[in-house]
C-alpha positions, 0 to 999 in steps of 0.5 A: 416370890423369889426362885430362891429354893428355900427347901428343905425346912429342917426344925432342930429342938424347936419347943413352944411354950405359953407361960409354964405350959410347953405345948410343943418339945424338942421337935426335930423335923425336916420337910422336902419339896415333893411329897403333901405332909399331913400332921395328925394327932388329938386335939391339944397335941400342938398340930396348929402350933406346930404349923405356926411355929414353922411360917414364923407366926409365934416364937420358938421357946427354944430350938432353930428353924433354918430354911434351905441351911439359913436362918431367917424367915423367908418370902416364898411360903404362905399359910392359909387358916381354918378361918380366913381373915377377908378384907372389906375389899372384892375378891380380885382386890384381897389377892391384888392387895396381898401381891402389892404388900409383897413387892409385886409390881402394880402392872403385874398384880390384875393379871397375876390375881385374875389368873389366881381366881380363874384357878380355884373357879372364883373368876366370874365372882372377881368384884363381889365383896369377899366378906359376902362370899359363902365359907368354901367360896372364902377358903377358895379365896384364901388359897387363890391369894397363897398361890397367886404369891407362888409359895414354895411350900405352903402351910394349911391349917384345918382348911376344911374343918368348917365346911360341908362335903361339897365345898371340902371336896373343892377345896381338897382339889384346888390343893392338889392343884396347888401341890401340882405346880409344885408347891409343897403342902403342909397340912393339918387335919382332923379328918382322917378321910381326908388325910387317906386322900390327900397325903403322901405321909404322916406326922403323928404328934402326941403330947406336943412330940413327933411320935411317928412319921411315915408313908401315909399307906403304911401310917394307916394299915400298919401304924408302929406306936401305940399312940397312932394305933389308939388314935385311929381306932377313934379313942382317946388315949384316956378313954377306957375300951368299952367292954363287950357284953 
C-alpha cells in the first residue's frame, strides 16, 4: 500500500516454460498507468500465464520483469482469478484478513474493509460466511479485497467467465469503478462483448507471442494481423472456412 509509483511495468524477453513445453516466447511488453489492457487470444495462447507471470506467481524461463526501472516484485498490485479462493471466514473478515497479512495496522483494517464492501454493494452481507455467497457476490468480494489494498495496477484473470449477464455486468462495473480511483486494469477475457465495453486497447497473443497491441477501436474494425482477423471472425486458426452451397 505504498504511494511508491511502481509503474511502468516493462517485460523484457520474458519466456515461461513447463517441462519442454514453452508457453510463453520472448515477450516484450510495457504497461503504463491509465489505459484498461485487455489480452485476448484462443485458448492455450498463454493469456493467464501471461498474467501470472507478471504478478510473480509462476517463474520467468527466461527474460526480466522490472517495476518502474527495478526488479523485484512489488506490494502495490494484486490479482483477482476466474475462481476465487474464500476464506472459511465473513465477507468483512476475508478483506480484514488480507490487510493484516499486508502490514495494515489493526485500527485501520474494519474501516479500510467496511468501506472496500460498501464499494462493490457487499455492505449489508459484511458477516455472512463468504463461502455461502452466490459466484458474482464472491467475485465482488474478491475485487473488494484487491482494492481495499489500493493496488496500482491490478491483474484479472477471467473474472467474469463463470457468471450469468446479471452478476458479469456488476462485476464489469465495480472494475470501472475500480479503474477510476486509478488503478490500471489488466485483464483477460474470452468475451469479446466484454472486451468492446471494457478496454482502451488490445494485446492479442497467438501461439504464446504478442502479435498485435492496439487501441481497442482499431483492434476490432481494423485488426492489422491475420491471426486477430481469423480470430474475431470466431475460427480457429486450424479450422477450415465453411464453404457456401
Amino acid at each position: 500500500m505504498a504511494d511508491a509509483p511502481i509503474l511502468p511495468l516493462e517485460a523484457r524477453g520474458l519466456s515461461v516454460a513447463f517441462g519442454a513445453t514453452t508457453v510463453l516466447h520472448a515477450i516484450d511488453l510495457s504497461l503504463d498507468a491509465g489505459t484498461r489492457t485487455v489480452v485476448l487470444g484462443a485458448n492455450g495462447a498463454g493469456k493467464s500465464v501471461l498474467l501470472r507471470a507478471l504478478h510473480g506467481l509462476i517463474p520467468l524461463s527466461r527474460g526480466e520483469i522490472r517495476w518502474n526501472g527495478a526488479a523485484g516484485r512489488p506490494a502495490a498490485q494484486a490479482m483477482v482469478f476466474q475462481r476465487p479462493v474464500m476464506l472459511r471466514r465473513s465477507a468483512l473478515a476475508n478483506i480484514t484478513y488480507a490487510l493484516a497479512v499486508n502490514g495494515v495496522a489493526r485500527a485501520r483494517r474494519n474501516g479500510l474493509a467496511s468501506l472496500a464492501l460498501e464499494r462493490v454493494g457487499l455492505g449489508p452481507l459484511a458477516e455472512r460466511p463468504a463461502r455461502v455467497l452466490s459466484g458474482g457476490e464472491q467475485q465482488r468480494l474478491a475485487l473488494a479485497r484487491a482494492w481495499a489494498l489500493r493496488p496500482k495496477i491490478l491483474f484479472l484473470d477471467e473474472p467474469t467467465a463463470s457468471l450469468d449477464p446479471t452478476a458479469m455486468r456488476e462485476v464489469e462495473r465495480v472494475i470501472g469503478e475500480i479503474h477510476a480511483t486509478g488503478t490500471k486494469i489488466v485483464m483477460t477475457t474470452h468475451n469479446l462483448g466484454q472486451a468492446r465495453r471494457i478496454a482502451d486497447e488490445i494485446v492479442f497473443l497467438h501461439g504464446g507471442r504478442i502479435v498485435e497491441r492496439s487501441p481497442a477501436e482499431l483492434f476490432f474494425s481494423q485488426p492489422r494481423s491475420s491471426e486477430a482477423a481469423v480470430f474475431l471472425e470466431g475460427e480457429l486458426p486450424w479450422a477450415p472456412r465453411s464453404r457456401a452451397s
